[in-house]
TORPA-744989 format. One record per residue (C-alpha): residue in three letters; x negated, y negated, z. Coordinates in steps of 0.02 Angstrom, whole numbers, padded with zeros to 5 digits, always signed. Example, Ala and Ser with C-alpha at 12.3 -4.5 7.8 and 13.67 -1.06 7.14 Angstrom:
# residues 2
ALA-00615+00225+00390;SER-00684+00053+00357;
//
This chain:
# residues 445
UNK+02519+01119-00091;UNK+02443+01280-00068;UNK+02481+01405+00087;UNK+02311+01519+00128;UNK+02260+01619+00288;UNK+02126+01577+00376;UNK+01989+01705+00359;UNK+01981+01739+00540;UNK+02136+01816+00510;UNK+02180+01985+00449;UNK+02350+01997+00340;UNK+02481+02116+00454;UNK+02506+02266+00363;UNK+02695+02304+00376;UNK+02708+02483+00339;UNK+02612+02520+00527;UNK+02687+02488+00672;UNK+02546+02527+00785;UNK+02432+02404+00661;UNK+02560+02295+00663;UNK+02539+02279+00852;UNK+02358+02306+00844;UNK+02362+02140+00717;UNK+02459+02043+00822;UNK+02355+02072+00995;UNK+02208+02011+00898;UNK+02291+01880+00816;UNK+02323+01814+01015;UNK+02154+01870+01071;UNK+02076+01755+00912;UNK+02154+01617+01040;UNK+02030+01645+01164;UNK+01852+01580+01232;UNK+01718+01689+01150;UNK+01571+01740+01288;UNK+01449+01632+01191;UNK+01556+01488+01182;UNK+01563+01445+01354;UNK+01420+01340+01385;UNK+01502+01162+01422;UNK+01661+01209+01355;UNK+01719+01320+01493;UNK+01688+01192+01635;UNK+01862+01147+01626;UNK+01980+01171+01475;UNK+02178+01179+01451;UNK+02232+01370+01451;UNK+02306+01336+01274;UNK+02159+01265+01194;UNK+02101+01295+01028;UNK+01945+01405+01019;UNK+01778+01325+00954;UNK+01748+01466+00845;UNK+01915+01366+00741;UNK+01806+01198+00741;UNK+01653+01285+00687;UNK+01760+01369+00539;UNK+01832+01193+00475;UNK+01672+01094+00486;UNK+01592+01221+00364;UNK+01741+01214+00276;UNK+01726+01020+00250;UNK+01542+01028+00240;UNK+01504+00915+00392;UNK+01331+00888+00408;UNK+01235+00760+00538;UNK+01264+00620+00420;UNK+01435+00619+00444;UNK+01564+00597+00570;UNK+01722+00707+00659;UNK+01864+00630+00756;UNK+01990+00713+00866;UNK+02115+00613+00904;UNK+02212+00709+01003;UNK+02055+00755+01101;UNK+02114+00861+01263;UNK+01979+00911+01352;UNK+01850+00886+01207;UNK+01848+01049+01094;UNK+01793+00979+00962;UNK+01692+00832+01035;UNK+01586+00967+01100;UNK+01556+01088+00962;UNK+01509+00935+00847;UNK+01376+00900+00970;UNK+01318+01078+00983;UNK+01301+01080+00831;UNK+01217+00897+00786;UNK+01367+00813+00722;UNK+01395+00642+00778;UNK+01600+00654+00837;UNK+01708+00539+00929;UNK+01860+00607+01028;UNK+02035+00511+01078;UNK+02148+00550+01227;UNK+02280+00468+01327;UNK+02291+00593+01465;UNK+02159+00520+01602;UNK+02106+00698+01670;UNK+02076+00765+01519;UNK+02002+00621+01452;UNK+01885+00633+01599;UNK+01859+00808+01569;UNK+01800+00786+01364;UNK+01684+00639+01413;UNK+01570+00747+01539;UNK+01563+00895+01450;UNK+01492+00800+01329;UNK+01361+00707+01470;UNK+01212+00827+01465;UNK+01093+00706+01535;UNK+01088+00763+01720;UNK+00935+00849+01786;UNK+01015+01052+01831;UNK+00908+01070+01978;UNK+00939+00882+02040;UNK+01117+00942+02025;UNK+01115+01075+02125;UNK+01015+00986+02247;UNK+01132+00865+02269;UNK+01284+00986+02280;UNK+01221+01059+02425;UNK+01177+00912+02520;UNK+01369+00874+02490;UNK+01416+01054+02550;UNK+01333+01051+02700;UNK+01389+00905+02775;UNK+01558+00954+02710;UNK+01548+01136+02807;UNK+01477+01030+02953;UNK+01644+00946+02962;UNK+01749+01064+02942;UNK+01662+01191+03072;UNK+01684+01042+03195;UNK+01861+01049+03197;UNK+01890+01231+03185;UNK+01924+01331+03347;UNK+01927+01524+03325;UNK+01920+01502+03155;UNK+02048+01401+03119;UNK+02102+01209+03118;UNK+02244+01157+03219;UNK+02397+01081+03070;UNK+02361+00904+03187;UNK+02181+00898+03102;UNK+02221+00943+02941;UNK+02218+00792+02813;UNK+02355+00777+02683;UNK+02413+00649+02521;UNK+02516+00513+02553;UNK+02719+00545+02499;UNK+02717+00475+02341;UNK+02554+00593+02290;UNK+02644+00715+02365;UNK+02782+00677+02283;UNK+02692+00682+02100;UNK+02626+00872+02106;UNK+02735+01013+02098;UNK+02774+01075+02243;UNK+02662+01226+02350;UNK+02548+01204+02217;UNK+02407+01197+02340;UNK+02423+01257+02516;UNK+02386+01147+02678;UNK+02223+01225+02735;UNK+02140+01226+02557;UNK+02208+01042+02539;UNK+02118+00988+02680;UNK+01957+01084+02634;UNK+01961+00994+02470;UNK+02008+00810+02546;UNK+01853+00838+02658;UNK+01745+00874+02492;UNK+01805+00736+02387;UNK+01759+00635+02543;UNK+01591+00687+02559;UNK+01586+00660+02392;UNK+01620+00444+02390;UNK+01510+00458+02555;UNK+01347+00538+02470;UNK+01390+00452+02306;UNK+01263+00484+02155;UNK+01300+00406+01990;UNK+01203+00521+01899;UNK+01288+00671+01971;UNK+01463+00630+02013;UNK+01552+00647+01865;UNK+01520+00805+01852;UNK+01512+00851+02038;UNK+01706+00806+02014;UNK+01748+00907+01870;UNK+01680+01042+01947;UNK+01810+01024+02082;UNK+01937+01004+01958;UNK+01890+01171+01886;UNK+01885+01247+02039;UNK+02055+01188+02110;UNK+02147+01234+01932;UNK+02074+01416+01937;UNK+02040+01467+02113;UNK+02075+01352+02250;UNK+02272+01294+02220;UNK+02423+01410+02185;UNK+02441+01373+02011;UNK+02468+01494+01886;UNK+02487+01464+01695;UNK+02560+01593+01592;UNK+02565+01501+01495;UNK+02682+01370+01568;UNK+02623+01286+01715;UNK+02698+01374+01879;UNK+02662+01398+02048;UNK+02620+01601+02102;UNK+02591+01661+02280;UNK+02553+01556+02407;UNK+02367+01542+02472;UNK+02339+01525+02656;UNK+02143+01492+02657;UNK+02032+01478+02514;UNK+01826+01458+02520;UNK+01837+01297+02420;UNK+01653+01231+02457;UNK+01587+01406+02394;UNK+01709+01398+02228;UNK+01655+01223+02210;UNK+01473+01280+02193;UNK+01509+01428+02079;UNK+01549+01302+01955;UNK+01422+01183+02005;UNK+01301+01347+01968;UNK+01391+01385+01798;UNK+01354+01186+01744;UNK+01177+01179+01799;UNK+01150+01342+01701;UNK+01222+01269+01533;UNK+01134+01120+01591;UNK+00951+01171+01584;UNK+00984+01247+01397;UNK+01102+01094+01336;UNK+01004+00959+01402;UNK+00866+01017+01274;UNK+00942+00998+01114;UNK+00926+00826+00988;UNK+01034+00697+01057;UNK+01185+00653+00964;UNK+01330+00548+00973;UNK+01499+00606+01064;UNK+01613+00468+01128;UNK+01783+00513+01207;UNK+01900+00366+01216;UNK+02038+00337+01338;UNK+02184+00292+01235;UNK+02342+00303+01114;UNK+02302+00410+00966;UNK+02451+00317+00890;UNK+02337+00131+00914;UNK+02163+00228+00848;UNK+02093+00041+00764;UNK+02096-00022+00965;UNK+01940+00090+00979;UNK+01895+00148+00810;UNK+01816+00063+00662;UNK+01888+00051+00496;UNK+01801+00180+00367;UNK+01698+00288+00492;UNK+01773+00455+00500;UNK+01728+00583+00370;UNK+01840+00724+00454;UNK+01958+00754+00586;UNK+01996+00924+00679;UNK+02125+00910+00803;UNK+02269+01002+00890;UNK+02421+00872+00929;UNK+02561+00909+01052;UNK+02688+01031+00985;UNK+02905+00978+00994;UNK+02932+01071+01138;UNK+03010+01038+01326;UNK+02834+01068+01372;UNK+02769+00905+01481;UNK+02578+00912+01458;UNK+02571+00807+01628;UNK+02618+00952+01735;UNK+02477+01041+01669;UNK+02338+00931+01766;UNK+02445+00844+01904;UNK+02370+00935+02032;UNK+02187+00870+01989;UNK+02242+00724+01917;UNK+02315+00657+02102;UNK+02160+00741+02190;UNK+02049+00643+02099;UNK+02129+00475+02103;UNK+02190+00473+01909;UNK+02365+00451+01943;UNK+02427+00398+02121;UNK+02601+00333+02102;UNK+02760+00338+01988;UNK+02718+00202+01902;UNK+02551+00261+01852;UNK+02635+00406+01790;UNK+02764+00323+01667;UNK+02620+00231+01593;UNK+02512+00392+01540;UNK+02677+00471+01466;UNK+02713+00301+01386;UNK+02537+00324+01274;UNK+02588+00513+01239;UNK+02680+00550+01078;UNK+02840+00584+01128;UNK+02847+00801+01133;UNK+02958+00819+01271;UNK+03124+00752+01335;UNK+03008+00704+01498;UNK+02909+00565+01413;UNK+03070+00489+01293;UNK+03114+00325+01369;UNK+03248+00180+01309;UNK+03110+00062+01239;UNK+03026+00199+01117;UNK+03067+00176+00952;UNK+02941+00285+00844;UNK+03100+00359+00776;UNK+03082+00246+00633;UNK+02946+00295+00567;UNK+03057+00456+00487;UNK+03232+00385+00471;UNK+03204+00414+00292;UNK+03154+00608+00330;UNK+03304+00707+00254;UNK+03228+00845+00340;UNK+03199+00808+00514;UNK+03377+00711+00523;UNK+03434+00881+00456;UNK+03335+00973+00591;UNK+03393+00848+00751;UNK+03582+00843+00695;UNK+03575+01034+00685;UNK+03487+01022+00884;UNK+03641+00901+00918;UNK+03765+00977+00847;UNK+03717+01169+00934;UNK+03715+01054+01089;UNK+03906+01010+01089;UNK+03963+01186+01030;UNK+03885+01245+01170;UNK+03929+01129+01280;UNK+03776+01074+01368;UNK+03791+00920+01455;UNK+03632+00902+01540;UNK+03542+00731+01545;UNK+03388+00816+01460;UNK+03462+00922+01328;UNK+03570+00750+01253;UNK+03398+00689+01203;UNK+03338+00849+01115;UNK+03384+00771+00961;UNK+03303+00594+00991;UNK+03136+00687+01064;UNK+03122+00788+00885;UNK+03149+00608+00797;UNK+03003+00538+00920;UNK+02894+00676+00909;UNK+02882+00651+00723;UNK+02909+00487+00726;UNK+02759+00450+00832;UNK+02653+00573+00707;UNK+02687+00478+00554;UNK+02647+00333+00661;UNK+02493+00413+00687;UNK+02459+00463+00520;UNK+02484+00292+00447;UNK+02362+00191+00562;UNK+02247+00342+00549;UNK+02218+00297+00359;UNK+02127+00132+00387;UNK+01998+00243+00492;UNK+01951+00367+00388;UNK+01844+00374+00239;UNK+01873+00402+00056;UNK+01882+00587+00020;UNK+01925+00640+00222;UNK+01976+00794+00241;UNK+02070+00834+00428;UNK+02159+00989+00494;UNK+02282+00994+00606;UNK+02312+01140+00717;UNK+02508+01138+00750;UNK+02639+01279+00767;UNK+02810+01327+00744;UNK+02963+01294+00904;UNK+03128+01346+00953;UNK+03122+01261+01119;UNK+03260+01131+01073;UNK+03441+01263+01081;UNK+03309+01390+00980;UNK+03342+01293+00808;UNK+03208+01342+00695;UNK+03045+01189+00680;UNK+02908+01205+00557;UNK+02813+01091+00624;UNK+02666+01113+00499;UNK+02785+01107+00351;UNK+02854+00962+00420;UNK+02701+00871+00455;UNK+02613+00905+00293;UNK+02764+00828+00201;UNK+02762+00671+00302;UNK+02574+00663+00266;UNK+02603+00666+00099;UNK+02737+00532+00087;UNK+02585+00431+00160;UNK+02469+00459+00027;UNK+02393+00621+00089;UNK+02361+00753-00014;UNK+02398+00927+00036;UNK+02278+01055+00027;UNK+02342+01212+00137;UNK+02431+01264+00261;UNK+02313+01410+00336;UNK+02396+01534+00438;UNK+02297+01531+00614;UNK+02388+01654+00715;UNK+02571+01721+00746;UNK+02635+01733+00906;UNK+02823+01789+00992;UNK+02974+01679+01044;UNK+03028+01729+01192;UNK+03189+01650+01204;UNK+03216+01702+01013;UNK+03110+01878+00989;UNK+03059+01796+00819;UNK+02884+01783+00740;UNK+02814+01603+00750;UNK+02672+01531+00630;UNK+02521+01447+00719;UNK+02452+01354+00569;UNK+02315+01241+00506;UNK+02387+01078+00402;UNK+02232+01023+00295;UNK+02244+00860+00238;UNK+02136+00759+00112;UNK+02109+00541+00111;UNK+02081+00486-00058;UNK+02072+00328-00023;
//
């Protein structure tokens, strides 16, 4: 195994401090959405998404070409799915979270006419602004008139992440919405909404957690709606010109991939998995995910963590059992009775912190699960890269996740090519330097 760094990446130069920092703000920056990657991407995307410009750099890398074929099994909401097609690669993208699955299969749908679109969206707008000017009496809308979820929606989202008024705005919307139903447009009319609620509309902030900031009395949310109506119909017109080319997202386990895949028809895969942290990926589209009807009770709820790997204490249940996968793994039994043992000298008693421990076991576990059923679909000579990084979440014991990972790959016939430095970023519980890297893998067959 060889350890490079990416060439997006410049080496930090110790011996300056104010380089050093200089380094390390670009190194977070190199994280980010460049201007000319928005198109399509930008319509709605996780805050801690990895950055096209990565994709672009490992399908050059691997020499993918139109002939061949990218996966991302771990899809979110359809990075890579979307620069493959940008760039005429056919791709095909797994998820198990239904928003973002939702999200990665239309921003991959460029078939809508931009002006029909926007034609559309207004017709929707107005009769939603004609409702809501009905009830309104000096400008405002008395709390009997205001619509609301039921108690167990209510129940699922955290709480004051949206306020009343802008609730009811958006309730009215998505109603107008079923009523004035278009096919062709209401996919996207919806994501839209999503995007809209996520960045402008709710009380959400990320940062990068998931939280809720100051509270929003009012909020123009048929106006923000169209802003991002606007922003699609623009990358619309210029997308909706290029050579068609295959981009499927599917909706399900990346740990079951021959339930949707073919054997032998991936020549590469680019993906970013779930990291071993306390970090439940649900939270981060509850909000949307109840507003739009993807999740409406408990029970609904259990199920999508039930197809997640297991990254968090909040999705580890009796039944799971991935743990077996790496019972054999000196080093991660090393790793989870050092999280164990921290727990009892410190005495923490919590439900959640006695399954730190089991969650590590699951959480690689459920990779080499992944891994393993992953080699029937790929192709002689595959090569895949997977975007993971370093944690301290569990007591702040030390996990090199990409070490980790690349040695389980390779105790499943993978060779090891690289671990490529991506970016460095700073613990905040433990002020230490933690490696973003870039496991690249090779199939032989």
């Amino acid at each position: 195994m060889t350890e490079g760094l990416n060439p997006l990446v410049p080496p930090l130069d110790p011996s300056s401090t104010s380089a050093t920092a200089k380094q390390l703000r670009y190194r977070s920056e190199i994280n980010q959405l460049f201007a000319e990657d928005r198109a399509a991407h930008n319509w709605y995307r996780f805050v801690l998404s990895f950055p096209p410009h990565l994709v672009r750099d490992y399908l050059q890398r691997f020499g993918m070409a139109p002939q061949h074929r990218v996966l991302d099994p771990f899809c979110g909401t359809g990075t890579t799915v979307v620069e493959c097609k940008k760039l005429g690669i056919a791709s095909v993208g797994v998820e198990a979270n239904p928003m973002a699955h939702f999200a990665g299969q239309v921003k991959v749908d460029w078939h809508p006419d931009s002006d029909r679109l926007r034609h559309h969206a207004k017709q929707v707008a107005e009769a939603t602004l004609a409702e809501l000017a009905c009830v309104e009496r000096d400008g405002t809308i008395a709390p009997d008139h205001l619509l609301s979820l039921g108690d167990e929606q209510t129940k699922l989202i955290l709480k004051n992440s949206i306020s009343p008024l802008p609730l009811h705005k958006t309730l009215v919307l998505l109603k107008h919405l079923k009523q004035q139903l278009d096919q062709s447009y209401d996919d996207h009319e919806r994501l839209a909404l999503a995007q809209a609620i996520v960045s402008s509309i709710s009380n959400l902030h990320f940062g990068p957690e998931v939280g809720v900031g100051r509270a929003k009395p009012d909020a123009p949310v048929v106006a923000l709606w169209l802003k991002a109506i606007d922003i699609m119909a623009n990358d619309l017109r210029e997308l909706g010109q290029r050579v068609p080319v295959e981009a499927i997202v599917h909706h399900a386990d990346s740990r079951q991939l021959l339930n949707v895949l073919e054997p032998q028809s991936i020549d590469a895969v680019i993906t970013s998995p779930p990291y071993p942290n306390e970090k439940d990926y649900t939270r981060t589209t509850r909000l949307e995910s109840v507003l739009l009807g993807f999740i409406n009770t408990k029970a609904e709820l259990r199920s999508l963590k039930q197809g997640l790997v297991r990254s968090n204490t909040r999705n580890v249940y009796a039944i799971d059992d991935d743990d077996r996968w790496v019972a054999d793994h000196a080093e991660v039994q090393r790793i989870a009775n050092e999280i164990e043992a921290r727990r009892i000298a410190l005495g923490k008693t919590s439900g959640f912190e006695r399954l730190y421990a089991r969650a590590t076991r699951l959480y690689f576990g459920g990779m080499a699960r992944h891994l393993a059923e992953l080699r029937q679909i790929l192709r002689p000579g595959a090569q895949l890269a997977y975007v993971v990084g370093d944690q301290a979440s569990y007591l702040r014991v030390m996990i090199r996740t990409g070490q980790l990972l690349a040695d389980i790959a390779r105790s499943l016939g993978y060779e090891v090519l690289a671990i490529d430095l991506f970016r460095t970023r700073l613990a905040t519980a433990t002020n230490e330097q933690m490696r973003e890297e870039v496991v690249v893998l090779r199939w032989n067959g």
